[in-house]
N, C-alpha and C positions, 0 to 999 in steps of 0.2 A: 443389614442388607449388604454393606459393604464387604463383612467377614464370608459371607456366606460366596459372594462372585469371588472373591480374591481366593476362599480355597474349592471353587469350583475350576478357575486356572487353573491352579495349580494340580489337579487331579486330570485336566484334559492336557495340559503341558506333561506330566509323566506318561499319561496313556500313551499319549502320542510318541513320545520316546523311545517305549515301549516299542509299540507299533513300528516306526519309522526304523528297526534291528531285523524285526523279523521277516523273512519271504517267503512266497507261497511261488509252490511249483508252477515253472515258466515253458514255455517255448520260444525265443526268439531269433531273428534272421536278419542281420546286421547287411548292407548292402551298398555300393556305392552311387548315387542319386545321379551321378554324370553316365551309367550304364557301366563302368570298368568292373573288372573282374576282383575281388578279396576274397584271400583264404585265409584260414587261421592254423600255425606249426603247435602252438604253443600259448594255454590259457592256463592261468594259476586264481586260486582265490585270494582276496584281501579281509583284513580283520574286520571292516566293515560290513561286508558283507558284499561287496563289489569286487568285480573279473577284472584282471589286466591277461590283455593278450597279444601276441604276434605272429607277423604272419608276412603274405604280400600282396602285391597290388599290383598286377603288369610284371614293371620293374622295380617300384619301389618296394623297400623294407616297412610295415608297418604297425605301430603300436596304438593300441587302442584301450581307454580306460572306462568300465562301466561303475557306476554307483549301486547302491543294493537293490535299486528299483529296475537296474537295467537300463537307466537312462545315460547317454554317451556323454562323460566329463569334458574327455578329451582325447581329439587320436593325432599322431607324429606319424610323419612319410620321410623316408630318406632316401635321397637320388646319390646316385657314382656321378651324378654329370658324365656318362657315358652315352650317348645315345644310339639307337640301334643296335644293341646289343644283349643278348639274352644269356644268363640274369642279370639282372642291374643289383638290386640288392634282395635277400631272400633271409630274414630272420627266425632261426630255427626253435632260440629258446628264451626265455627271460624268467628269473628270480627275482625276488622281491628280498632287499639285501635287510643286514642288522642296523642300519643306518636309515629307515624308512626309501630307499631308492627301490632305482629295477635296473638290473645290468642282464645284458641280451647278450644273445651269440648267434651269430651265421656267418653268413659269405659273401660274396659278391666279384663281380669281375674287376681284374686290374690292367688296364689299357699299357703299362708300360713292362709288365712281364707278359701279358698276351694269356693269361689264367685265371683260375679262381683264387681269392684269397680266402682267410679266415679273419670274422671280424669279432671282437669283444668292445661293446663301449656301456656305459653307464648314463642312467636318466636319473633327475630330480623324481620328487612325489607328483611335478607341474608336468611333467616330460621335456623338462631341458638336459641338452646336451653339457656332460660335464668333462668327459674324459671319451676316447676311445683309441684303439688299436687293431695293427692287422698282422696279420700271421703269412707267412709267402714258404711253400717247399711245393712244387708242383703246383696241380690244382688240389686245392685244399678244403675240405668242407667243416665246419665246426658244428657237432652235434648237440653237446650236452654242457650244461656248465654246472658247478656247487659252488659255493661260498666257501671258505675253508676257515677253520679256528682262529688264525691270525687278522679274519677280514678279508684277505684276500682270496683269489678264484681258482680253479682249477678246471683245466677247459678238457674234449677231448674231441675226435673226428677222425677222419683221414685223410690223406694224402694221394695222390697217384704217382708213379715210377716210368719211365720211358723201359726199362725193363723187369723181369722177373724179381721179384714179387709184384706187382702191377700199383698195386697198393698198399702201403701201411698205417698204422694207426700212430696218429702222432698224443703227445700230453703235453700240455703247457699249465707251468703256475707263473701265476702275477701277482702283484702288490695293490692294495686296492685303489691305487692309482692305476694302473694297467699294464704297469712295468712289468718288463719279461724277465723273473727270475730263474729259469730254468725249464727245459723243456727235453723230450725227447720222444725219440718212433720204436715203434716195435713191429716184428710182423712173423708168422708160423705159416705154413705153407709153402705154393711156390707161383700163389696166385693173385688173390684180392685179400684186403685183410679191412675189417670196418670195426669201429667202433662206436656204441648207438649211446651209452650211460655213463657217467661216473658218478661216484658219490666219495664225501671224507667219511671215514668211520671214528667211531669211538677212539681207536689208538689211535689216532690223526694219518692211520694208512688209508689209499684210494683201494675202490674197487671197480673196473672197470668190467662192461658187458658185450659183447655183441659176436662178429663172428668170423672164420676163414676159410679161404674155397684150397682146394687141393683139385688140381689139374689133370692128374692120369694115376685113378678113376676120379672125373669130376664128383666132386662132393662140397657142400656148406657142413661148417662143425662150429655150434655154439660156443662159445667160452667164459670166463670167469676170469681176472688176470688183478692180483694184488699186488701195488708198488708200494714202496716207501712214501716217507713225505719228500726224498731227494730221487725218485722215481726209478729204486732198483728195487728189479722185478724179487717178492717174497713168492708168491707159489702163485700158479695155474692150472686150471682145469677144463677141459674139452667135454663137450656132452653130444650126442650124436645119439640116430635108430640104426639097425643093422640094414635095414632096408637100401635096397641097391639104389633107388634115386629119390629117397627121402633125405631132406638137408634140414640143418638144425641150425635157429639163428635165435640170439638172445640178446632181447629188445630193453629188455627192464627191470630192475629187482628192489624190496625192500630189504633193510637188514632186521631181522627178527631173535628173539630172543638167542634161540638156537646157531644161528648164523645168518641166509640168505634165501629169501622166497623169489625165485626167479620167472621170468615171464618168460617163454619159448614161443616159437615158433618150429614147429619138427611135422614139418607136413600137416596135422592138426595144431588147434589152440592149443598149449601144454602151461603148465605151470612145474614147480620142482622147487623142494625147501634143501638146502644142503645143512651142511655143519657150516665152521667159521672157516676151514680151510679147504670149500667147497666140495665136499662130499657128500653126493646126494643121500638123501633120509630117507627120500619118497617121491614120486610124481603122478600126477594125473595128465589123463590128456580128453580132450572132448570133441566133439562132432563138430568141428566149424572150422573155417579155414581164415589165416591172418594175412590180410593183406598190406602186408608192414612196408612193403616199398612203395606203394600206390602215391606219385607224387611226391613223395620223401616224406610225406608223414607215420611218424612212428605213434604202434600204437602202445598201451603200457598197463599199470597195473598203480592200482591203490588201494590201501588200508581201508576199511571201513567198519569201526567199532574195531572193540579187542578181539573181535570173534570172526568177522566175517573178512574178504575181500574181493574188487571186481576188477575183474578181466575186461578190456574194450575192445575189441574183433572188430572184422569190416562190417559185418549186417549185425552187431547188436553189440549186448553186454552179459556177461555171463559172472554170479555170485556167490562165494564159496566159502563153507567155514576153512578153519585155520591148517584141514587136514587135505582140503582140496574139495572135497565135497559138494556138489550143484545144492544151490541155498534156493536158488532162483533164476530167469532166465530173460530175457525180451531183446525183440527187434527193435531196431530203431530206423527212422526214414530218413535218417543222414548219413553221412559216409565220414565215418568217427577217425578225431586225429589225437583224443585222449579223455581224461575223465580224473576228475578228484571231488572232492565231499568236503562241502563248506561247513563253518564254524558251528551249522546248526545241525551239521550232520544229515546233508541233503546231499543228494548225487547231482555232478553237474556232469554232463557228456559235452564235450564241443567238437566241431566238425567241417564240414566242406560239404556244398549243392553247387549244382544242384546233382540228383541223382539220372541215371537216363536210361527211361525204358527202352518200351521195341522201335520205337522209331523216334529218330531224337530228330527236333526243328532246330537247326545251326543260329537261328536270329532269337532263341529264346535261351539260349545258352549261359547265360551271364554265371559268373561263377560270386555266390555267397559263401557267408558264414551262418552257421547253425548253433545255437547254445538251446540244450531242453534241460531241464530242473526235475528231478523226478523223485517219487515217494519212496521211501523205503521198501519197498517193494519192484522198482525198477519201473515202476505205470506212470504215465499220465495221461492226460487228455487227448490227447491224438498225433502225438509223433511217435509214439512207444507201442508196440504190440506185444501179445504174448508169442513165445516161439518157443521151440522144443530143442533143447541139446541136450546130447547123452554122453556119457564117459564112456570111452573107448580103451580096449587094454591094448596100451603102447610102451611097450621098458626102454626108457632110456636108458644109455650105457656111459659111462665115464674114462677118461684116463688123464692121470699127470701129462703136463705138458710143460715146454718151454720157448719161450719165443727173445726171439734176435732184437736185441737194441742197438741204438744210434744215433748219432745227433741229429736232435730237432729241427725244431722252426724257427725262422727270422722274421722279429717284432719290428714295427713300423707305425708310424703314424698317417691315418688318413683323412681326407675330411670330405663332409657330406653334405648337399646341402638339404636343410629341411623346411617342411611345409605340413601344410595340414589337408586334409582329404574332405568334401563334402558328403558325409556319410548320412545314412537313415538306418532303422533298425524299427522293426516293425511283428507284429504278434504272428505265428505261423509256424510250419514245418519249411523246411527247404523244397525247392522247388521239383515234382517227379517229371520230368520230361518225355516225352513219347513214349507219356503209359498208357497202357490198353483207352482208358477214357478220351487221350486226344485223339484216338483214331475213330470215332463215334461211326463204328462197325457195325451193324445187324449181324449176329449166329447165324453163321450159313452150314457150321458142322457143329456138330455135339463130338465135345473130348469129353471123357473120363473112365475112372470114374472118379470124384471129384471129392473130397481128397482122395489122394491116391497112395500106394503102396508104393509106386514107381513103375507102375505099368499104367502105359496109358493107351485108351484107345481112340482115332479120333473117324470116326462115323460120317457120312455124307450121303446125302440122297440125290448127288451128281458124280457122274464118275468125275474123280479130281488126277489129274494129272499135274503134279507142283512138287513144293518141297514146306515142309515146318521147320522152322526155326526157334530155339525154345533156349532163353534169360534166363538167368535168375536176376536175385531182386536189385543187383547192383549193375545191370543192364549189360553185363559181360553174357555173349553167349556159348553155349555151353553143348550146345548139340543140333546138327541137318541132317537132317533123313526126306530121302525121296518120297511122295506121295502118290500111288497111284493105284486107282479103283474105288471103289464105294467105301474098304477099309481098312486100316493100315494100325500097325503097335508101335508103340516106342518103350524104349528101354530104360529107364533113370532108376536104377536102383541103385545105384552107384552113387546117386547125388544124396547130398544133404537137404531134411527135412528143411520144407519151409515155402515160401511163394514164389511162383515161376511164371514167366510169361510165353504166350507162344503168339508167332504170326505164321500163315499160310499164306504165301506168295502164288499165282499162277500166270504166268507168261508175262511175268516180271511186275505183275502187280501187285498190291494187296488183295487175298480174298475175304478172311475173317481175322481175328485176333482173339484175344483171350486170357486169361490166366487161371492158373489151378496151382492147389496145393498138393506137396508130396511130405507124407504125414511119417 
């Protein structure tokens, strides 16, 4: 009897082990329990199968660590001790280093130059504070960080200028203490110059991504920019459309066998694989639009399996094999700040609420975080829908470039003070604010038809004298047309497929509301 319980244990102790690795697709919506606002810049997976992520809070910068259940380990706030002041601390990215740590990067304001600085520091596996540093040239933003061969980091952002270029793009390397071994700016144009990626490659050379404005004819031009490991520039490449006021911004890239699979942003979602010396092979581009500045969150691109990968846009995800290919599609009801695929080879999207429809209530506002979990197929339970994007023929164009270096930034040490936040995290989508359902309207006019082409008609059996006003699904709207008579058209064929809201106003009221699809 004894043998038999002892390996009955031991059979429910391995289940359970078993068990306790694996997870099953989630939706949840992390929140602060005192009503303040959290957002999330930046969520990485852990070998466990637990998220770390960053983000902020008001003013503070903060870090948050989940287990594989989703349950909250542990989260860090860090204050400037600035008060009144906007931003206090705002963290853009964090890695999870070769040493089991996490070392972060962003910004924050510095009371004694009257700017923003750039911050780098490092956390234990506990989230104690071990080391950090700040970066001072202007106002200074720090985007991206890697880890580099030696242990140490390699940071990148930009800068602003009192004049022409406005901005440049600064690189700093440190020691993985945080020591500043060397640093420098670049900048092409005679405008703004940003920088959103870096990574170390294979040769131990960087590749940086993002982009530059030119001033007369105003234009954005993606680029691609190879340094040394002592940060002199090896070669450059610009991508751009011919399109008079299409601009081209490049958010994020993997290194692939061939060279570089790049994420664009060129008026549509674009993706593009170059060679090693960034010469485009190929691009696609698709029916949906990046809203890569929204709040400073970028959005980006990951690997998934050897065959496929996905794209994160403002209203979904979009999944492609290795030639660019639509694999698959879906909307999501968050407002996406990036997306990777855990050890089990499960999609995580994480993101920011809440979203806000046609009429948003200012006292329900609170701002969350979002993390959904989804199948290989991009589904789950009810924060995912199915949605339609199609490839569009868009040629990007290329040319060699070269941009102006100079000395860097000046390293500094700061200090923070921290604390911990009273958070909740709870089952759910992020919150839709002033959608059609909070305005519990009776149909006083028939719109359609329903889905639609992009012609819509909207029908009344009162003569309406008003105007429509008509969303899409991230509560930006998009088109006012007067109202008047029993029946009126609107025009959206120009828009991208997908769900759209309308309200009709009359003599400054609400009359009906609604939503319809344009297929």
């Amino acid at each position: 009897m004894r043998k038999r319980l002892f390996l009955f244990g031991l059979i429910y102790c391995f289940v359970s082990y078993l068990l306790s690795g694996q997870t099953t697709d989630f939706s949840k919506v992390i929140f602060d329990k005192n009503g303040s606002s959290v957002q999330v810049y930046t969520a990485i997976p852990l070998p466990n199968n637990g998220i770390i992520l960053c983000g902020t809070s008001n003013r503070l910068g903060i870090v948050i660590k989940l287990d594989a259940h989703q349950n909250i380990i542990w989260n860090k706030s860090f204050d400037n001790n600035i008060p009144n002041v906007w931003p206090g601390v705002v963290l853009t990215n964090i890695l999870s280093t070769n040493d089991s740590c996490y070392t972060l990067t962003g910004y924050s304001y510095n009371s004694d130059t009257k700017s923003l600085q750039g911050l780098c520091f490092k956390l234990n596996n506990a989230g104690d504070l071990l080391w950090s540093t700040s970066f001072y040239a202007g106002n200074l933003q720090t985007n991206s960080i890697d880890q580099t061969f030696d242990s140490g980091y390699i940071l990148t952002g930009y800068s602003t200028n009192p004049s022409a270029p406005y901005s440049q793009i600064f690189v700093a390397k440190i020691d993985q203490n945080g020591v500043l071994q060397w640093s420098k700016k670049y900048s092409k144009g005679d405008h703004q110059n940003y920088a959103y990626s870096i990574k170390q490659l294979a040769d131990s050379t960087f590749v940086l991504a993002g982009s530059y404005e030119i001033a007369n004819p105003f234009k954005n031009k993606a680029f691609l920019l190879n340094i040394s490991k002592s940060g002199e520039e090896i070669w450059a490449k610009s991508y751009f459309s011919e399109g008079k006021n299409e601009h081209s911004y490049a958010y994020d890239f993997l290194e692939t066998k061939k060279g570089y699979l790049v994420y664009l942003n060129s008026t549509y979602l674009s993706i593009m694989e170059t060679d090693q010396t960034g010469n485009p092979l190929w691009n696609k581009s698709y029916s949906a639009y990046v809203d890569g500045n929204l709040k400073g969150f970028l959005p980006g691109i990951s690997a998934y399996s050897d065959q496929n990968y996905l794209l994160v846009y403002g209203d979904g995800i979009v999944q492609t094999d290795t030639t660019g290919n639509i694999s698959s599609t879906s909307g999501l009801n968050i407002i996406p700040a990036g997306i990777f695929t855990t050890v089990e080879n499960k999609i995580v999207i994480y993101g920011n609420g809440p979203r806000i429809g046609v009429i948003a209530k200012p006292q329900a506002s609170r701002e969350t975080i979002g993390l959904i979990q989804l199948d290989s197929l991009g589904y789950d339970s009810g924060c995912a829908y199915s949605n339609t994007i199609e490839p569009i023929g868009q040629v990007l164009l290329s040319q060699s470039i070269n941009f102006e270096s100079s000395k860097g930034v000046v390293a500094a040490s700061n200090n923070f003070i921290e604390s911990t936040m009273e958070l909740g995290i709870r089952d759910g989508c992020i919150d839709f604010i002033g959608a059609v359902d909070d305005l519990k309207l009776k149909p006083s006019v028939l719109v359609y038809p329903n889905p639609s082409d992009g012609r819509i008609t909207i029908e009344s059996a009162t003569n309406i004298v008003g105007q429509i006003s008509i969303f899409n699904a991230s509560g930006i709207e998009i088109c006012e047309t007067e109202l008047k008579g029993y029946t009126s058209e609107v025009d959206l064929t120009n828009q991208l497929p997908g769900i759209y809201f309308y309200q009709i106003t009359r003599d400054e009221k609400v009359f009906s509301s609604g939503e319809f699809i344009l297929k």
